[in-house]
C-alpha positions as CSV (number, residue, x, y, z in Angstrom):
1,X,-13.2,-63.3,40.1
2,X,-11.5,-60.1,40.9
3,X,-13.3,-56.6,40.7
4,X,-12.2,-54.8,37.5
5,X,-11.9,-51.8,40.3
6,X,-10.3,-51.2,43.8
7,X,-12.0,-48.6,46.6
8,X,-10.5,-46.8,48.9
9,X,-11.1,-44.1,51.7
10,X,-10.0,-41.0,51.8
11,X,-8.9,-38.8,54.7
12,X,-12.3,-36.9,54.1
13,X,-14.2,-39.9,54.7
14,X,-15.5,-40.1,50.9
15,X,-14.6,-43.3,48.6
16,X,-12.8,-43.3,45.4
17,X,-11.6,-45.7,43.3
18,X,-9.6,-46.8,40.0
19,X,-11.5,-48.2,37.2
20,X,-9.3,-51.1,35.3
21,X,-8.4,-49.9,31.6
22,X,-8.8,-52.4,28.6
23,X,-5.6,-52.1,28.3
24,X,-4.9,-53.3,32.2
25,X,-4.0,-50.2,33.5
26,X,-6.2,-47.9,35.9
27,X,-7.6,-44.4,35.5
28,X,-6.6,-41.7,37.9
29,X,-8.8,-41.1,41.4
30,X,-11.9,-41.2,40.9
31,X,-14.3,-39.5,44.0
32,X,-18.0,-41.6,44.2
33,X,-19.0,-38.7,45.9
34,X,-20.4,-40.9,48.8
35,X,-19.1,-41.9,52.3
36,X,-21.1,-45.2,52.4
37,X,-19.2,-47.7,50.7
38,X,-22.3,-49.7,49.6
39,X,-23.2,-46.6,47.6
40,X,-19.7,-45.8,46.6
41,X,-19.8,-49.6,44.8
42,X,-23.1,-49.1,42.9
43,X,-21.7,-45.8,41.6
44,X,-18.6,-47.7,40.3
45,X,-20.5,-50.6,39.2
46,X,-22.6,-48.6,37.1
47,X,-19.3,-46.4,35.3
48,X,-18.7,-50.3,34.8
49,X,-21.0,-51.3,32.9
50,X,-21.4,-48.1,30.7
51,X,-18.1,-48.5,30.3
52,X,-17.3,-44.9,30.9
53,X,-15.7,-42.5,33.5
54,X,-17.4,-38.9,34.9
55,X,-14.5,-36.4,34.0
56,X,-15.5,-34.7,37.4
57,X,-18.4,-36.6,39.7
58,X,-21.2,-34.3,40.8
59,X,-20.1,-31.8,37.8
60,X,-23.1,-29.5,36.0
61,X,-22.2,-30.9,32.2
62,X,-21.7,-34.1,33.3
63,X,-18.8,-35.2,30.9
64,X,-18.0,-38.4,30.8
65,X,-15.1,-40.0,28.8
66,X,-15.3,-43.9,27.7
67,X,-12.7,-46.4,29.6
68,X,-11.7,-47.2,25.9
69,X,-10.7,-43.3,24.9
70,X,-8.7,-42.9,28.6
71,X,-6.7,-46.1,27.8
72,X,-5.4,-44.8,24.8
73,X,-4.8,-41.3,26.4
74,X,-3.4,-42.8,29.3
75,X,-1.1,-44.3,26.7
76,X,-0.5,-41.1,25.3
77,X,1.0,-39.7,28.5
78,X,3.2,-42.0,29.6
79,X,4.3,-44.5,27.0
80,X,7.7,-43.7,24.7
81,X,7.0,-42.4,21.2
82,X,9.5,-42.6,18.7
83,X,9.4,-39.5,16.1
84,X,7.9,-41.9,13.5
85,X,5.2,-42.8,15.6
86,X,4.2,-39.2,16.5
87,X,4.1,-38.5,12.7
88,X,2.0,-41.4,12.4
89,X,-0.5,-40.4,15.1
90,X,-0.4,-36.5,13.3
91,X,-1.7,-38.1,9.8
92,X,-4.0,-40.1,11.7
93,X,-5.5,-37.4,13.2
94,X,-5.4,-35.1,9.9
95,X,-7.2,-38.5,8.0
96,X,-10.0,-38.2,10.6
97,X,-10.0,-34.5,9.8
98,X,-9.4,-33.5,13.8
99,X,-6.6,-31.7,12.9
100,X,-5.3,-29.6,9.7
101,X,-1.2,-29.8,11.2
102,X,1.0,-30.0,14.3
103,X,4.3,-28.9,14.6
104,X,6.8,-31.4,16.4
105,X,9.2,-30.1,18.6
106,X,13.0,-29.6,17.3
107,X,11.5,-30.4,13.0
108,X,11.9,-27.4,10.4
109,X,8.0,-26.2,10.9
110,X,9.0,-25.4,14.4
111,X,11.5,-22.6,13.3
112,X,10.0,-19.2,15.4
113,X,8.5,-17.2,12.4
114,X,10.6,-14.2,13.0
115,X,13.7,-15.5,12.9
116,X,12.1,-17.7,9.4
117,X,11.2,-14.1,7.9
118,X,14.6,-12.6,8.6
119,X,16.7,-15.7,7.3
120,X,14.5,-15.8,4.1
121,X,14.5,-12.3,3.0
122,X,18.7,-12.0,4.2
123,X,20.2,-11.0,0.9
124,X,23.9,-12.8,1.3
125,X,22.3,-15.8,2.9
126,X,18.9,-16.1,2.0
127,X,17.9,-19.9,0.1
128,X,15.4,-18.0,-1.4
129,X,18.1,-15.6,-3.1
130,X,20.4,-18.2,-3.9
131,X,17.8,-20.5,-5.7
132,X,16.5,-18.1,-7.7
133,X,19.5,-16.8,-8.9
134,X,20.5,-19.8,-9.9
135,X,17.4,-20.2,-11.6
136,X,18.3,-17.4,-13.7
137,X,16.0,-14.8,-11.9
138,X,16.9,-11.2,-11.1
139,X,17.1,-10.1,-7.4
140,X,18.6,-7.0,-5.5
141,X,20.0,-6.3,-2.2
142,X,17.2,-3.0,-1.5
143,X,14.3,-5.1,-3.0
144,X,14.9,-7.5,-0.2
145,X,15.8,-5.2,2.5
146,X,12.4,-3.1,1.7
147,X,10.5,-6.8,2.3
148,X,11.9,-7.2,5.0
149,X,12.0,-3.7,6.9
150,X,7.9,-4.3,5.9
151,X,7.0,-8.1,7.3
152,X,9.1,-6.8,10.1
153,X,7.0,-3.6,10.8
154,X,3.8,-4.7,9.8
155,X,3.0,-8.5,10.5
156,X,5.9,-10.0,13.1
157,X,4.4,-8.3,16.1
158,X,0.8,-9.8,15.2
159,X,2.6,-13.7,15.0
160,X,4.9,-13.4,17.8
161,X,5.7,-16.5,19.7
162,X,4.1,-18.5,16.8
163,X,6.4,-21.1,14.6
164,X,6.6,-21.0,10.9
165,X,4.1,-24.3,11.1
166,X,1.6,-22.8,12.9
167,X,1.2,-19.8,10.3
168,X,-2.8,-19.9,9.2
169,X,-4.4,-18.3,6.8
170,X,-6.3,-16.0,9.4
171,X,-2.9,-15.3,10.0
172,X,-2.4,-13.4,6.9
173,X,-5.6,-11.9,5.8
174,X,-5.5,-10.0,9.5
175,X,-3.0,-7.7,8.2
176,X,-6.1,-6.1,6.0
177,X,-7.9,-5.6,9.7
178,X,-4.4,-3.5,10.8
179,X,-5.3,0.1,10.9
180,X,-1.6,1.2,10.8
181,X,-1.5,-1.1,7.6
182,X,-4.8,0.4,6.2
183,X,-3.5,3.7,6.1
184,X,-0.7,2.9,3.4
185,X,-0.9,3.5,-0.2
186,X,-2.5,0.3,-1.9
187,X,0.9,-0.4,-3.9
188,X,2.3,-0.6,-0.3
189,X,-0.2,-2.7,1.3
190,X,0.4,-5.2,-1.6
191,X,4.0,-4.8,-1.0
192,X,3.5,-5.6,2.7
193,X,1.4,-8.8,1.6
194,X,4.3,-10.1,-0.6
195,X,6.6,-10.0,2.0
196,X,4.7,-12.3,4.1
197,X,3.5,-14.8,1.2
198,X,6.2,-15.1,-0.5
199,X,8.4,-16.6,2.3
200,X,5.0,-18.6,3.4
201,X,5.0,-20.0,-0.3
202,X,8.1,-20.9,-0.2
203,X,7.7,-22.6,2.7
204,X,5.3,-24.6,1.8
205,X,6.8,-26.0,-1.4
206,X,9.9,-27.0,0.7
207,X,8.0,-28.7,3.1
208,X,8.8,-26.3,6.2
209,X,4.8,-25.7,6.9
210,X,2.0,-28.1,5.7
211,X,-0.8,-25.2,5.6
212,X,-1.3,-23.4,2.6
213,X,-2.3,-20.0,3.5
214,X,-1.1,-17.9,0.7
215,X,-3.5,-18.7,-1.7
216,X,-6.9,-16.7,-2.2
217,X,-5.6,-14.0,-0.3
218,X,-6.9,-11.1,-2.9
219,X,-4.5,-7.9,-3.0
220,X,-5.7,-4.6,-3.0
221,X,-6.9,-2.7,-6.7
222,X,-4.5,0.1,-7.7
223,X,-4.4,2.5,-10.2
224,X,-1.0,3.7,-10.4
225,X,-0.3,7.4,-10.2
226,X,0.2,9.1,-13.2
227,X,4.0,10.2,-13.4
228,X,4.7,14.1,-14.0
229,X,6.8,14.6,-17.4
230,X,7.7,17.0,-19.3
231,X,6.7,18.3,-22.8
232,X,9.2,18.5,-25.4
233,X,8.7,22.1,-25.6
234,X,9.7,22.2,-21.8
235,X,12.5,19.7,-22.5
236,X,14.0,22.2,-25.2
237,X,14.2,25.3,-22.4
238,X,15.3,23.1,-20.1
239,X,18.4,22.2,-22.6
240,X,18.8,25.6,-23.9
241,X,19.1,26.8,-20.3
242,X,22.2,27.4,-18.2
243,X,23.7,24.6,-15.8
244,X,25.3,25.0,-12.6
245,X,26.5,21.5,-13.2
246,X,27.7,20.5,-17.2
247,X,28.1,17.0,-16.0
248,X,24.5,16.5,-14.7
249,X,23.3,18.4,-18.5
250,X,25.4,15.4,-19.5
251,X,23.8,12.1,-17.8
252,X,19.8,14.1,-18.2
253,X,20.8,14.4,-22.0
254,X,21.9,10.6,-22.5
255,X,18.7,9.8,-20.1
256,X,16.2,11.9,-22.3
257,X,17.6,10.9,-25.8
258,X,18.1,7.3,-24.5
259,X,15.2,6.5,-22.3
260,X,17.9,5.0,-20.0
261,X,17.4,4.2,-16.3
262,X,19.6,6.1,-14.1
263,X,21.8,3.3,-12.5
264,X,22.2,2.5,-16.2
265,X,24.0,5.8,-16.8
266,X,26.1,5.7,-14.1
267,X,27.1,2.3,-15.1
268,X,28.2,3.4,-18.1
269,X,32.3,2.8,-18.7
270,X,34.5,4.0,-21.6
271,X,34.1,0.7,-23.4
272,X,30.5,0.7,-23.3
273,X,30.6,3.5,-26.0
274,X,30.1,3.0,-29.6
275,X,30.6,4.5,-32.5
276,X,26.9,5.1,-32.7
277,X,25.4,3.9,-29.8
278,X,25.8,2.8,-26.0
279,X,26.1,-0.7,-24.9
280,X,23.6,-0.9,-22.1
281,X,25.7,-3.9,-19.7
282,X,24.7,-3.0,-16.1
283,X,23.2,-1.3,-13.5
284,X,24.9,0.8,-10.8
285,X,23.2,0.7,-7.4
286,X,24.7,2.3,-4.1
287,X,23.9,-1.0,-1.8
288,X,25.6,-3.6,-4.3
289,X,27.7,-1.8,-7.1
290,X,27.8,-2.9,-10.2
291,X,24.9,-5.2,-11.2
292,X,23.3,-6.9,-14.4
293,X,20.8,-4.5,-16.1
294,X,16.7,-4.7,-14.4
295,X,15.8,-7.5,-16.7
296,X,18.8,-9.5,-17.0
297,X,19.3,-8.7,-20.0
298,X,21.9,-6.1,-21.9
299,X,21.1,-4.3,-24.8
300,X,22.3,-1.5,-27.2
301,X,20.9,2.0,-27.5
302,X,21.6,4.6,-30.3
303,X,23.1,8.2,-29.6
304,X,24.0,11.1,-32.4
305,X,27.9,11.8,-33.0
306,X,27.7,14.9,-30.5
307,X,26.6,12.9,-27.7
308,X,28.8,10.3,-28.6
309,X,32.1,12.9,-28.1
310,X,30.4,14.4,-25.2
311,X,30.4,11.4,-23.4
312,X,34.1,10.5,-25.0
313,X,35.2,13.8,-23.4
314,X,34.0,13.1,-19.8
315,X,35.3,9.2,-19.8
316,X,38.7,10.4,-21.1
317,X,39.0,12.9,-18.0
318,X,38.5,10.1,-15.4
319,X,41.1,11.0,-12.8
320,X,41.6,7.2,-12.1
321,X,43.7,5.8,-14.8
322,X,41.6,3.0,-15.1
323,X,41.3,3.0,-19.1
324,X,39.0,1.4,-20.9
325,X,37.1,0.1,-17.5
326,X,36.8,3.5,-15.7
327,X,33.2,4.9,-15.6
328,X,32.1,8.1,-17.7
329,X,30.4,9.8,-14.9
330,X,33.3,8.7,-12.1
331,X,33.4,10.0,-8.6
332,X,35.6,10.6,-5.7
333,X,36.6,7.2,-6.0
334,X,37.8,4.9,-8.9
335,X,35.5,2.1,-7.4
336,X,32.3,4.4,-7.7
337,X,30.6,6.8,-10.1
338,X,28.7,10.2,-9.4
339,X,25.4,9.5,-7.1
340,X,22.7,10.4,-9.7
341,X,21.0,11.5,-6.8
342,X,23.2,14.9,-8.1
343,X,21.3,15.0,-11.7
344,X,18.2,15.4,-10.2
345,X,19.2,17.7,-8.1
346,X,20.8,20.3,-10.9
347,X,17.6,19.2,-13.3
348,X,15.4,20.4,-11.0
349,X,16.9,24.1,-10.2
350,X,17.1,24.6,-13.9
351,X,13.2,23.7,-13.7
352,X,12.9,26.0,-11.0
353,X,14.7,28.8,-13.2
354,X,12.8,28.1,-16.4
355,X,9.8,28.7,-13.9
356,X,8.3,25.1,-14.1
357,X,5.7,25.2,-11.2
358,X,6.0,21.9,-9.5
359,X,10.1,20.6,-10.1
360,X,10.0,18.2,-7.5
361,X,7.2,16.1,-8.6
362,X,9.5,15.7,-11.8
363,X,12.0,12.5,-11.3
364,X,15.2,11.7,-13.1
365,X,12.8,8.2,-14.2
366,X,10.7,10.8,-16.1
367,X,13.2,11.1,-19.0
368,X,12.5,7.6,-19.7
369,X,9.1,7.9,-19.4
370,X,9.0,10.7,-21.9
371,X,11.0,8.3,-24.5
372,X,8.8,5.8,-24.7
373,X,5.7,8.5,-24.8
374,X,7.1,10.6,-27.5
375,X,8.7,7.1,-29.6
376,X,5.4,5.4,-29.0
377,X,4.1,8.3,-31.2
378,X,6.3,7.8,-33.9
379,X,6.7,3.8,-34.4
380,X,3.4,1.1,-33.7
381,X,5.1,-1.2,-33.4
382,X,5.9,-2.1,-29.6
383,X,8.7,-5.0,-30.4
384,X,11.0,-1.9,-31.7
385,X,10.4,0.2,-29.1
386,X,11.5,-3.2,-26.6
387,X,14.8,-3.3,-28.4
388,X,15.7,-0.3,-27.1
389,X,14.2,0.1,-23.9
390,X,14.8,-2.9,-22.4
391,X,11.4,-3.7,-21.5
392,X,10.0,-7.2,-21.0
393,X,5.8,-7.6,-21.1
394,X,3.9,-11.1,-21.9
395,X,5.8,-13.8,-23.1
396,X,4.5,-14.5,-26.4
397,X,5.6,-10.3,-26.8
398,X,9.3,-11.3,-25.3
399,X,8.9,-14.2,-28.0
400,X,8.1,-12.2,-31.5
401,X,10.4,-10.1,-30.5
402,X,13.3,-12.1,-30.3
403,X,12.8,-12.7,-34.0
404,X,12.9,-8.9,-35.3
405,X,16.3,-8.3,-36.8
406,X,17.7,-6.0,-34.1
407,X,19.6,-3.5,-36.7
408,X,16.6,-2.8,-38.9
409,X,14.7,-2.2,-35.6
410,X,17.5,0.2,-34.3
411,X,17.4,2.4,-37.8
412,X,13.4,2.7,-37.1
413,X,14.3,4.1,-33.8
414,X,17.4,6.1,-35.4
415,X,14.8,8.0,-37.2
416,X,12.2,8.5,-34.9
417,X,14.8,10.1,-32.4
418,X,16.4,12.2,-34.8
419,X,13.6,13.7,-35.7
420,X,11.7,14.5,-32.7
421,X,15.0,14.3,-29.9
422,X,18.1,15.8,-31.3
423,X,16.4,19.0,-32.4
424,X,15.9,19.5,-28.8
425,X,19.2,19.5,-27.0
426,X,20.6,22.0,-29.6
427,X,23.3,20.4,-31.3
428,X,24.7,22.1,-34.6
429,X,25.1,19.8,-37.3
430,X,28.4,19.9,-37.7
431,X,29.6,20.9,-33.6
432,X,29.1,19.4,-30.5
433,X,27.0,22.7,-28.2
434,X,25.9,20.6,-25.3
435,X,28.1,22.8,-23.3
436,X,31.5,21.5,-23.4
437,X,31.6,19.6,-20.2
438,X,33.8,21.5,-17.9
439,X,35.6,18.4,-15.6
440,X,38.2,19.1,-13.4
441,X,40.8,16.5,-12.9
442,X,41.7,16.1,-9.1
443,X,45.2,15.5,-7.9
444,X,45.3,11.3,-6.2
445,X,43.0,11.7,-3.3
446,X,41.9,15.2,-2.9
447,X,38.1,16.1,-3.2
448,X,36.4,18.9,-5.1
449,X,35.5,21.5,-2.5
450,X,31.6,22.4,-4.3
451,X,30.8,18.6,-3.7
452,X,29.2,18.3,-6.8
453,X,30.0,14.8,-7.2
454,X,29.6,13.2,-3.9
């Protein structure tokens, strides 16, 4: 009967041999350790019978691996594997609980995580973008860019070299063990988590990584900071005061009386005014133009006749001859309106002249802010106040309020503002005293020297 084993000699003068697998192949070289072949049998003999193999003879642990376990590794190394069959030896191996995932080579989880983050949170080309649009979500070209600009900053260097399926939650949670991330507000350090879960999330639900390490990962607490707004008394002397710019009175007015965002009002066009009121249709924003309004959503806002023929005034002397479809507050270019940037910038030297003390922690947002303060005096009810300000809260909110009858809702708001907003930009009853906005038409190409608008 044939040994289930060979011996040889080596050069050295000690014996090694091969051990025969159950599977009829042989181990590697395996040393005895001895020079006396006698010995060097026994020692074989007895790896025989206890049907394992010394991973190293003489060594201080004394590992040993069974004849059964090197077969199949043995297997392993040399034998072809189909991609089916690796799969199959991965859910194996995650049944047994061994493993949580692998990533095989050249499959989507082994996309480098870097180059995953940047693809995902690309504006034009983003799946991400493109799904939720088309889902009917709202999404904008700087909201993406700041996600990015953060994962980039604040997490990539941490995961280099690792693949997108190979992400753990460890992997996440150290970015609350980052001192340069510590140091950021807590807003920002929640904004810097989003930018990595989201992408992980979304991920996951399209089967690009099998580990779920988004979830439990607990955001910081934050208080937001209270916003600096005016008083109406301070509103009226800023009104009553005198302008450098008669254009930037213009778009604060329509902001404070309105509670309007500022890429709303420099969205506005000459059709969007009514006979009593705006038609809120878009949103202007420098990286992507003309957009769809924050929520998604248009909606109409009320304005007295004097700010109606204000605004009239200052669409009609749009050098661009585009009608109806120019904007109110147009800019060197027919294909771009005033940067607000410009109203702040005038608002806040009148505030410096009225002797405010702090004008730059006041925002061109705080108008809005002051609206739906000084209108939440006036009317309870919230759902009103939504028509007009475009807000969206809980759902079952969004829901009763689809159901108010939107004119009765506007003639609450008609009355509140009236009251407490007109008073305050000076108008006459009967005359229009907003300064008379002072525009100068340029000829085909030339630019204002003062800059004003740019």
């Amino acid at each position: 009967m044939a040994k289930p084993y060979f011996l040889f000699k080596m050069p050295s003068g000690i014996w090694y041999a091969r051990i025969q697998l159950p599977d009829g192949t042989y181990s590697n070289n395996r040393s005895t350790g001895s020079r006396d072949r006698n010995s060097a049998e026994r020692v074989v003999m007895e790896w025989v019978v206890k049907n394992k193999l010394p991973s190293r003879i003489n060594s201080v642990d004394d590992k040993q691996i069974g004849l059964d376990k090197l077969s199949v590794l043995n297997s392993l190394r040399t034998i072809d594997l189909e991609r089916e069959d690796v799969k199959t030896i991965i859910k194996v191996l995650k049944e047994r609980n061994l493993i949580h995932s692998a990533v095989m080579m050249a499959s989507p989880e082994s996309k480098p995580i870097d180059e995953y983050i940047k693809e995902f949170w690309a504006f034009e080309t983003s799946p991400y973008v493109k799904e939720k649009k088309l889902k009917g979500g709202s999404i904008h070209r700087d909201y993406c860019e700041a996600m990015l600009m953060r994962a980039t900053k604040y997490w990539l260097p941490s995961v280099a070299g690792k693949t997108v399926g190979c992400i753990t939650h460890d992997d996440v949670t150290a970015l609350f063990e980052d001192e340069e991330v510590l140091k950021l507000a807590p807003k920002t350090i929640n904004s810097v988590v989003s930018s990595v879960t989201i992408p992980l999330k979304w991920a996951f639900f399209h089967n690009l990584t099998e580990i779920n390490c988004f979830d439990g990962i607990m955001k910081c607490s934050q208080k937001s900071k209270k916003r600096e707004i005016l008083t109406l008394e301070q509103a009226a002397a800023v009104f009553a005061a005198d302008w450098e710019n008669d254009v930037a009175k213009l778009a604060n007015a329509v902001a404070f009386y309105t509670g309007m965002r500022a890429g709303e009002v420099a969205a506005l066009r000459f059709e969007d005014i009514g006979v009593d009121r705006l038609y809120v249709r878009h949103s202007w924003r420098s990286s992507e133009g003309l957009k769809e309004c924050k929520n998604g959503e248009e909606r109409e806002v009320l304005i007295p006749p004097q700010l109606r023929d204000l605004l009239v005034a200052q669409a009609k002397a749009n050098p661009w001859g585009q009608k109806m479809h120019g904007f109110v507050f147009w800019g060197l270019t027919a294909e771009h309106p005033t940067d607000p940037k410009n109203w702040l910038k005038f608002l806040r030297r009148v505030l410096e002249n009225i002797g405010y003390s702090e004008p730059d922690k006041i925002t061109f947002h705080a108008w809005r802010h002051l609206w739906c303060s000084r209108m939440s005096d006036e009317i309870a009810d919230k759902r009103v106040l939504m028509t007009s300000s475009g807000h969206k809260t809980e759902a079952m909110l969004d829901h009763y309020a689809a159901h108010m009858e939107q004119e009765k809702a506007l003639e609450k708001l008609r009355s509140a503002e009236e009251k407490l907003l007109l008073p305050i930009l000076g108008f006459d009853e009967t005359e229009s005293e907003i300064k008379s906005v002072e525009v100068k038409i340029l000829p085909e190409g030339k630019k204002d020297e003062k800059k004003d608008y740019e």
